[in-house]
N, C-alpha and C positions, 0 to 999 in steps of 0.2 A: 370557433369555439375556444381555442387554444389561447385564441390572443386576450379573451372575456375573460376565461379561470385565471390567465396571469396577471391579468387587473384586477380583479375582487382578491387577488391571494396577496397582491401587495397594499390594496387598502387593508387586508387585515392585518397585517401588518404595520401600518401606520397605526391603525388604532389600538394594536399589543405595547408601539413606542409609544403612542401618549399615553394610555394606560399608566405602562412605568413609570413614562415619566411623574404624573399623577400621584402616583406609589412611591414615587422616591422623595414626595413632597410631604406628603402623608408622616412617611417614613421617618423622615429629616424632622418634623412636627414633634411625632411620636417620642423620639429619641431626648429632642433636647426637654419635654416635660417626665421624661423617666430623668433625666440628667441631676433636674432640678430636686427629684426625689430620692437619687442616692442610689439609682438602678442601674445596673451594668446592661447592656443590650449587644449580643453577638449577629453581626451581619457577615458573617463565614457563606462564603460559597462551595461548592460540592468540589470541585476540581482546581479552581480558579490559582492555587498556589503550587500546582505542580511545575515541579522546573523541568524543561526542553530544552532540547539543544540542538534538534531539525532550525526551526521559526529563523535562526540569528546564528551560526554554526559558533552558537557559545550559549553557555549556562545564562537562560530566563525563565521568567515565569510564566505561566499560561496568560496569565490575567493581562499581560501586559504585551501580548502579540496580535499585529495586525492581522496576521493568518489566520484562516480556521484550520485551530489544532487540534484532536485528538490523540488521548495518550490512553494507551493500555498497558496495562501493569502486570507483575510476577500474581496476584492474587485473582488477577480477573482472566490469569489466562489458563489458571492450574485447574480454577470452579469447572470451566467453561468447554463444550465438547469438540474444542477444535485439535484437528491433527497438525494443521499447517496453518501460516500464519496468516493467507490469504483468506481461511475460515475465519477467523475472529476479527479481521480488518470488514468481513461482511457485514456485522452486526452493527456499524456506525455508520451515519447518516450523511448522503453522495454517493456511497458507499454500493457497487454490486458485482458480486464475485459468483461467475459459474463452472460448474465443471461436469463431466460425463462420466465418474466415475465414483466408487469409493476413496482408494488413493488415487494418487497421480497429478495430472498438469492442473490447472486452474488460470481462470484468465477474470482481470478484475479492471474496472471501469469505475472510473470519481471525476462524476458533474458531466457524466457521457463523454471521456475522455479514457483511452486506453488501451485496444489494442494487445493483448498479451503482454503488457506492461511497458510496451516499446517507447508512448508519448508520458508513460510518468518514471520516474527516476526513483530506482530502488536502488538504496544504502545499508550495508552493514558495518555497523559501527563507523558512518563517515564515508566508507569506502563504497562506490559505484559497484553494482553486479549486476552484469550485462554481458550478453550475446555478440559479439564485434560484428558478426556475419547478419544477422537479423536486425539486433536489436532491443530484442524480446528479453523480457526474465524467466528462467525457466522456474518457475514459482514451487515446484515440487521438490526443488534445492533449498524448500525456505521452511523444513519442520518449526517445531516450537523448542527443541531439547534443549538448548542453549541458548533462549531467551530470556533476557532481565523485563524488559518491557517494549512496546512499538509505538514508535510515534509518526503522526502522519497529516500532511496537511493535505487542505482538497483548496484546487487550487493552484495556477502557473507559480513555480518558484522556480523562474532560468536566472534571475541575478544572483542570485549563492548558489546555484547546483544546474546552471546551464541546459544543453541541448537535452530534451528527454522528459523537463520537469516541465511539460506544457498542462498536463493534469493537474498534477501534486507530487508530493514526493512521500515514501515509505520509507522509513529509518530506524533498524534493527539496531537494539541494543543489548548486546551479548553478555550473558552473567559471568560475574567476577564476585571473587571471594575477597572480601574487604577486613574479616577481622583474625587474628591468628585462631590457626586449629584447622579442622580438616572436614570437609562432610563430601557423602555418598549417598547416591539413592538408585535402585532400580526399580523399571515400572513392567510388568507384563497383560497386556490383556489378549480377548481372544472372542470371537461374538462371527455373528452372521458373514457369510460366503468365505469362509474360512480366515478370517480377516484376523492378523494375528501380527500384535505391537509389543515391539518390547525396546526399553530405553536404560542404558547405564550411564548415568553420571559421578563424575568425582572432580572434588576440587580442593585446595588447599591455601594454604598463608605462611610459610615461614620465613618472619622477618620481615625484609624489604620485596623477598619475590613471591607470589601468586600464579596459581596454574588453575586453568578447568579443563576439565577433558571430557567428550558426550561420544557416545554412539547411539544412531537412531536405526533400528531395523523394522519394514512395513514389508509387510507380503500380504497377498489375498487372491481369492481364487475366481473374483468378477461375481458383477449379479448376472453375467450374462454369458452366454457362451463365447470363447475365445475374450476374454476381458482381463485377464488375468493380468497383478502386476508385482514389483519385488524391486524393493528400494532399498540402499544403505547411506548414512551419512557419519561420518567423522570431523568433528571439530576438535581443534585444541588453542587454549586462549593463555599467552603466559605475559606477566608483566615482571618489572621490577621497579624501585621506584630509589632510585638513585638519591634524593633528596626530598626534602619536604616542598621541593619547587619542582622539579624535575624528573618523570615518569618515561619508561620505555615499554611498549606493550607492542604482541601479534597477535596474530589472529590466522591460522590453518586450516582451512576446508577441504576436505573432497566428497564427492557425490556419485554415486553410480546408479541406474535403475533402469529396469526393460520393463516396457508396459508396449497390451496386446490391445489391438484397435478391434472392436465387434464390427464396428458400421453401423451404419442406419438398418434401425429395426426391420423396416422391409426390404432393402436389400443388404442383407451382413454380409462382411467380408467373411471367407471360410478357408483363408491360406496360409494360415500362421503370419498374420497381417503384425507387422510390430515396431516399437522404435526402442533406441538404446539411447540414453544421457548418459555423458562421463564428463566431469565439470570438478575442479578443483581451483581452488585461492589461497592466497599469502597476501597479507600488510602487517607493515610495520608502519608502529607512530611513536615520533619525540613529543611529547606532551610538555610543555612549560607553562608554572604558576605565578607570576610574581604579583606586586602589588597593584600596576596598572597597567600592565598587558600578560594577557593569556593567548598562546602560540601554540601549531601544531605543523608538525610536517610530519607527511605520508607518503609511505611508496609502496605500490601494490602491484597484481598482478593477476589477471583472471585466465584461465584456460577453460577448455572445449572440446568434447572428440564426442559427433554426436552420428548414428546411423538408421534410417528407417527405409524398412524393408517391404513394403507392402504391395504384391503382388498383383489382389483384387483390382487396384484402384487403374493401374499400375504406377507405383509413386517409387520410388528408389532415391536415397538420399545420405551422403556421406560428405562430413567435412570437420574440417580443424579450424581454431579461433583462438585468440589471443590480444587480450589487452594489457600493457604496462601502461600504470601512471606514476608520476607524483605530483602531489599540491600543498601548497602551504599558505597557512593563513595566524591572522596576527589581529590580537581586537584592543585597544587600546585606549585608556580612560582619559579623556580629554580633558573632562572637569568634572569632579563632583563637588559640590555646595548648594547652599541656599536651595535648595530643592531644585538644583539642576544636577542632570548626569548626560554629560555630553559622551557617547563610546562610536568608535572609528572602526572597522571591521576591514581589513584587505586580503586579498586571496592573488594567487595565480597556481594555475591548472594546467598540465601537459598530459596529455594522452596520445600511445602511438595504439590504432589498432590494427589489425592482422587478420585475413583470415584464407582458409584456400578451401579449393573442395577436391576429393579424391574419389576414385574412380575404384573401386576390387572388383567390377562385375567381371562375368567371363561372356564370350560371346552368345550363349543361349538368352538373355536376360537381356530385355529393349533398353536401348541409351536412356538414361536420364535426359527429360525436356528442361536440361536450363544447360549455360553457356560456362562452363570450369574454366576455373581460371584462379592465380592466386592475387590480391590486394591488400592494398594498406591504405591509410590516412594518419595524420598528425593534426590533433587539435589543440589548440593556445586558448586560454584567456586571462583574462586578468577581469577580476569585483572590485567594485567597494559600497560600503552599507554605514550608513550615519544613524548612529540611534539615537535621539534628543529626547529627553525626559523632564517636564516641567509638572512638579506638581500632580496634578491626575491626568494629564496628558502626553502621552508618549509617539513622536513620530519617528516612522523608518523611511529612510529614502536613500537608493542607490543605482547603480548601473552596472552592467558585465559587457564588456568588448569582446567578442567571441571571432576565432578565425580558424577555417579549416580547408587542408591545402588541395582537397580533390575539387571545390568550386572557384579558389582561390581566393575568398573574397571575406572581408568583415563584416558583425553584425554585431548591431549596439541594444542590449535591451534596456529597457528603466523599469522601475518599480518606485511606487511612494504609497505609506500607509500610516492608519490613523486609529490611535485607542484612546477611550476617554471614559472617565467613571465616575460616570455619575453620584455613585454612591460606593460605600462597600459591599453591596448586595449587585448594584448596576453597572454594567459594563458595555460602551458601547464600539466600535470598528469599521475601519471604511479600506479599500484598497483599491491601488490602479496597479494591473502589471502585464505585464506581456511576457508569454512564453513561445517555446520554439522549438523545434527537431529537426534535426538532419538526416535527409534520407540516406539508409545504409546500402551496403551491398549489395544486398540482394534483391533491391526494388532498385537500386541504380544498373547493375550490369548481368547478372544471375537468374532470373527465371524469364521465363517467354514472356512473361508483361512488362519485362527490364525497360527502364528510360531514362537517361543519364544527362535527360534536360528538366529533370527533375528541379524543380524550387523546395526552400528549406520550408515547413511546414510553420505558421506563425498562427497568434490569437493573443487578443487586448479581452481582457477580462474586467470587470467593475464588479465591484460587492463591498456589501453592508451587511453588518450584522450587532444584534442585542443578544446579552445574556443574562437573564434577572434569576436571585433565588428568594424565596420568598423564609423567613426564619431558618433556613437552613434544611427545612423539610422537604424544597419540592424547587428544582432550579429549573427554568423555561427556556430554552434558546431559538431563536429563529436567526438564519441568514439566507439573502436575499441573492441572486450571483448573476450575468448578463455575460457571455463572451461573443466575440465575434471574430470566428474562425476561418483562415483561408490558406489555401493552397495544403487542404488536405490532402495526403496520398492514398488515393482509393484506385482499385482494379477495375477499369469500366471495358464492354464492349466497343472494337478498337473501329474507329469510323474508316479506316484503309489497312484492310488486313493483307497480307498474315501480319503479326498473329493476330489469333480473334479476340484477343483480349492486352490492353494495355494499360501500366501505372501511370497515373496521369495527378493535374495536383485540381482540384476543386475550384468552384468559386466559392465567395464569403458565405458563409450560410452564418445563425445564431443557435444559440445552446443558453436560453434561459432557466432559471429555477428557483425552489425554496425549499430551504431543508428548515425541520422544524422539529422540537426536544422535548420531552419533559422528564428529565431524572429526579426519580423520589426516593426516600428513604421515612417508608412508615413508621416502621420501629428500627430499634438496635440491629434488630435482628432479619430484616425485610425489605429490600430496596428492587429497582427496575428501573426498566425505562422504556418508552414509547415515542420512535422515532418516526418519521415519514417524512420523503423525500419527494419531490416533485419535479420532473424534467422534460422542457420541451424543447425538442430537438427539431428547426426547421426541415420537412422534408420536400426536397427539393425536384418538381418534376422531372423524369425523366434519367432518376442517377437511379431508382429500383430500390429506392429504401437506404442505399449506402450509410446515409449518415447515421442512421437510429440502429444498426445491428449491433447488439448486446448491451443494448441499453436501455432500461423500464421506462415509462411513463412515470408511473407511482412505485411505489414501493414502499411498504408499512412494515417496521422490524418492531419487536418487544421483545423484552426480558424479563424474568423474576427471579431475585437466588432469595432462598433463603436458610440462615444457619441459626441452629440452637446447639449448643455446648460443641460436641463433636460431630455432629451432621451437616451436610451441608448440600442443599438442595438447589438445582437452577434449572429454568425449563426457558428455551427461545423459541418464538414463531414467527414468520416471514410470509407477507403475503405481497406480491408478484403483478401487477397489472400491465396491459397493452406493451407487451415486449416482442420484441422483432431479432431476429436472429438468420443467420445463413445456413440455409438446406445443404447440406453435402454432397448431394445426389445432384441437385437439378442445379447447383450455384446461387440460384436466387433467393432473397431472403422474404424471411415469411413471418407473417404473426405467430406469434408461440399463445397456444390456450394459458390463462390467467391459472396460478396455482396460489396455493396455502401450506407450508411446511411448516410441523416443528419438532423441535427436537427438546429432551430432557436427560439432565444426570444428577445422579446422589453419591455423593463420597461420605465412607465414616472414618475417623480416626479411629483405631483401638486404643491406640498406645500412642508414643511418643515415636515408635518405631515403626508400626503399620499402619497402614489404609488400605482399605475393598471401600472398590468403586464399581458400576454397573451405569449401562446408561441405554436411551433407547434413541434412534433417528427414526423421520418421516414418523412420528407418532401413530398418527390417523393413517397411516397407508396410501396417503395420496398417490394416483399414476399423474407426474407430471413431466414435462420434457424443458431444459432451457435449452439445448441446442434440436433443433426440428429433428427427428426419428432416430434421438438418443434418449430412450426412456431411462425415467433416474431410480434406482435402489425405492424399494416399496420399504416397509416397516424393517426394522435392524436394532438387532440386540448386541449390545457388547459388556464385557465383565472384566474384572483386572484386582489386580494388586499393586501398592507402592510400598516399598522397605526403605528406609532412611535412618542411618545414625551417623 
């Protein structure tokens, strides 16, 4: 049945491309008989000129990336009722983030690829935020308080951002104060299960140097018994800009938060079951502008002190992590003329990681089942990325030599991509690329399923995609995507135990799909959009579902915002089909019953200095679960204020 709906969904597809095509002739018609009559005609697309700098790790435009990009913005994310950034990366299409809580962790999946974010590569501002010991992003590290906007491809991108970006890649970009003078805002709200946020920001311009500084504080008291959770975050963002070429900027994190695990509904844990995050970051970047190369070197540093305590299960777990890197990279204009722009792109990356585990039990309290111990690894590579631009066709093509010294051994990726436009309104893209992960720590020598003949995790991807807007009022996007995935590391039942269970790497399996758009803008004042995504994940006798846990079938997202003068209204809903997920209890994973969520918020301006805002989750009160016998928050009120001068 699977293989039939993939084939009718890419005939319709072909007949959305002749279509356009069709409509670009039409179009092309239309234009030069207004030409003739003195008529001006705007073929503006909705997004199509935002500049990114995930796609080509330098300033372009959307319009002109082989990637599929999405970018979220300071206005879509202030409307919008998310806490973390994992919430608002839900709402776009590949796209599915779940979680078992009010606040807290979140784990998010693009094109059935992701893992608690281990196979995609999450950046802030450039910089890697990552787990040395796992892997993982701890994504509850990732509020909204200090974001400009997120950008995000779905999609392997290991040639500019290497081991990890075998999904996509997430790429925070942290606000900065650009023009002189000074602004402040605090936000407090306060709504269902005691759930109580408050945020101060400030930031400043004098002269050549620039500062932002946030604090984010989340407490709440669970929709459940023992759920309870209490989070702080501090960032501080300071630049200076030495010349009108020449920028030095940081960026300072730390994070701390204790959150209480219930269990599974029918059997909860009832022992003060809990974990503790303490996570803190520094980078520095030399930024240079000249006329035909733009340059950047980084040097950063991620730290980790994480503990969980949970008795019920019996689960006991403490350890330290630590990663330094630096990388630099250099993009440089080869030619521009005659409607060519040849640009060169080189990088190399060094990363030491570090991580150990630690032991405070005393003897009443059973050993922890994994193997302590302290480890390290060094990883090398060196890119490069050729961008050719001819007229209305733009191609990317590059390679990354990746080397890291616990297998000892090299790895060559490639990438080649293709954009072409048809029109001002038409845009079309093609891409071949391969991504890749390296299994960490703790699936190489750390817990009882450890195996240290582990292979590096690989997948060749193919995808195409159209993006047409019709006058400006109503833009269509469909993209089409095929990988073929192997030597995935999954936990299977061990065929020569002990132990009874062991990380092993997969064979080839596929991960087909179609994600498909329509963003409209009725009036001035009226816009949405209606996305749905279609994934079909080979499942492969006799792995128990492995490959499809936390990953939908379907998945239908929409939006609506709308503002008039000082109001400003937005309602999203999500509806969920044939998703599988992992039992906690029994280990196996299981069908999750199909749900409908949505959520709405209204902000008003008073002044120039306040706003009240109020908003509702789970609208309709749906009981629904994404992780098997974690029931999720039933209806939720929450209210607040913003002060800003």
């Amino acid at each position: 049945m699977h293989k039939r709906l993939f084939s009718g969904l890419m005939f319709c597809f072909l007949l959305l491309f002749l279509s356009l095509t069709a409509d670009r002739v039409l179009s092309e018609e239309t234009a030069a008989i207004n030409n003739e009559k003195g008529l001006q005609v705007s073929m503006d697309t909705f997004d199509l000129e935002e500049i990114i700098v995930t796609a080509a790790k330098r300033e372009v435009k959307a319009k002109d990336a082989s990637s599929s990009v999405s970018v979220i913005d300071s206005v879509e994310i202030e409307t919008s009722n998310a806490d973390y950034i994992m919430d608002i990366l839900g709402t776009l299409p590949g796209v599915y983030v779940r979680s078992d809580a009010i606040y807290g962790r979140q784990d998010i999946e693009i094109r059935g690829i992701g893992s608690n974010a281990r196979r995609l590569q999450t950046l802030i501002d450039g910089r890697p935020e990552k787990m040395a010991m796992f892997g993982c992003t701890v994504t509850q590290t990732l509020p909204l308080a200090d974001i400009e906007r997120v950008e995000l491809i779905r999609g392997p991108e290991s040639v500019l951002y290497g081991s990890d970006a075998m999904g996509g890649v997430i790429n925070i970009i942290t606000k900065r104060r650009k023009t002189e003078g000074f602004e402040t805002d605090f936000l407090a709200s306060y709504g269902s299960n005691s759930a109580l946020h408050t945020l101060a920001r400030h930031g400043g311009k004098i002269d050549a140097f620039d500062y932002y500084i946030t604090y984010d504080y989340k407490k709440s008291d669970g929709h459940r018994s023992n759920s309870e959770y209490e989070g702080h975050d501090t960032t501080a963002r300071l630049g200076y800009q030495f010349t009108d070429k020449i920028r030095l900027e940081g960026l300072v994190k730390d994070f701390s938060d204790e959150y209480h695990d219930p269990g599974p509904e029918l059997t909860p844990y009832t022992n003060n079951d809990k974990g503790e995050y303490n996570r803190s970051s520094w980078d520095l970047d030399l930024i240079g502008e000249w006329d035909r190369v733009d340059a950047t070197v980084t040097v950063y540093q991620n730290k980790g002190h994480h503990q969980f305590t949970m008795p019920s299960v019996p689960d006991y777990w403490h350890s330290k992590d630590k990663s330094t890197g630096i990388s630099a990279n250099a993009a440089y204009t080869i030619y521009d003329a005659d409607d060519i722009k040849d640009i060169l792109s080189v990088g190399y990356e060094y990363e030491h990681q570090w991580a150990t585990t630690l032991e405070p039990w005393d003897s009443s309290v059973p050993s922890p089942p994994y193997h302590p111990g302290e480890y390290e690894r060094d990883v090398n590579d060196i890119y490069l990325m050729n961008n050719l631009k001819y007229m209305s066709l733009t191609i990317d093509a590059g390679a990354r030599a990746h080397y890291e010294d616990v297998r000892e051994e090299w790895k060559l990726v490639p990438q080649l991509g293709m954009t072409y436009h048809l029109s001002g309104a038409t845009r079309l893209r093609a891409k071949l690329s391969e991504g890749f992960r390296d299994a960490r720590f703790s699936e190489l020598f750390l817990m009882p399923a450890a195996n240290d003949d582990l292979e590096p995790e690989d997948l060749w991807s193919y995808e195409i995609g159209v993006v047409h807007a019709f006058n400006n009022l109503v833009s269509i996007s469909v993209d089409a995507f095929y990988m073929d995935v192997k030597n995935m590391i999954q936990t299977v039942i061990n065929p020569n135990p002990p132990p009874m269970r062991i990380n092993q790497n997969s064979d080839s399996f596929y991960i087909r799909g179609l994600e498909t758009g329509i963003d409209l803008r009725m009036t001035d004042n009226l816009s949405g959009h209606i996305y749905h995504t279609f994934t079909d994940i080979e499942d492969v006798a006799g792995t128990g579902h492995a490959n499809l846990s936390g990953n939908p079938e379907s998945l239908f997202e929409g939006d609506l915002n709308y503002r008039w003068r000082a109001l400003s209204v937005s309602w999203n809903g999500q509806y969920v089909t044939d998703l599988y997920d992992e039992n906690l209890v029994t280990g196996n994973i299981e069908e999750v019953d199909d749900f409908f969520v949505a959520d709405m918020k209204a902000s008003y301006q008073i002044n120039d200095n306040l706003q009240v805002f109020g908003s509702v989750e789970n609208m309709f009160d749906a009981d629904y679960e994404m992780i098997p016998g974690y029931t999720m928050p039933g209806i939720s009120f929450y209210s607040g204020v913003r002060i800003s001068f």
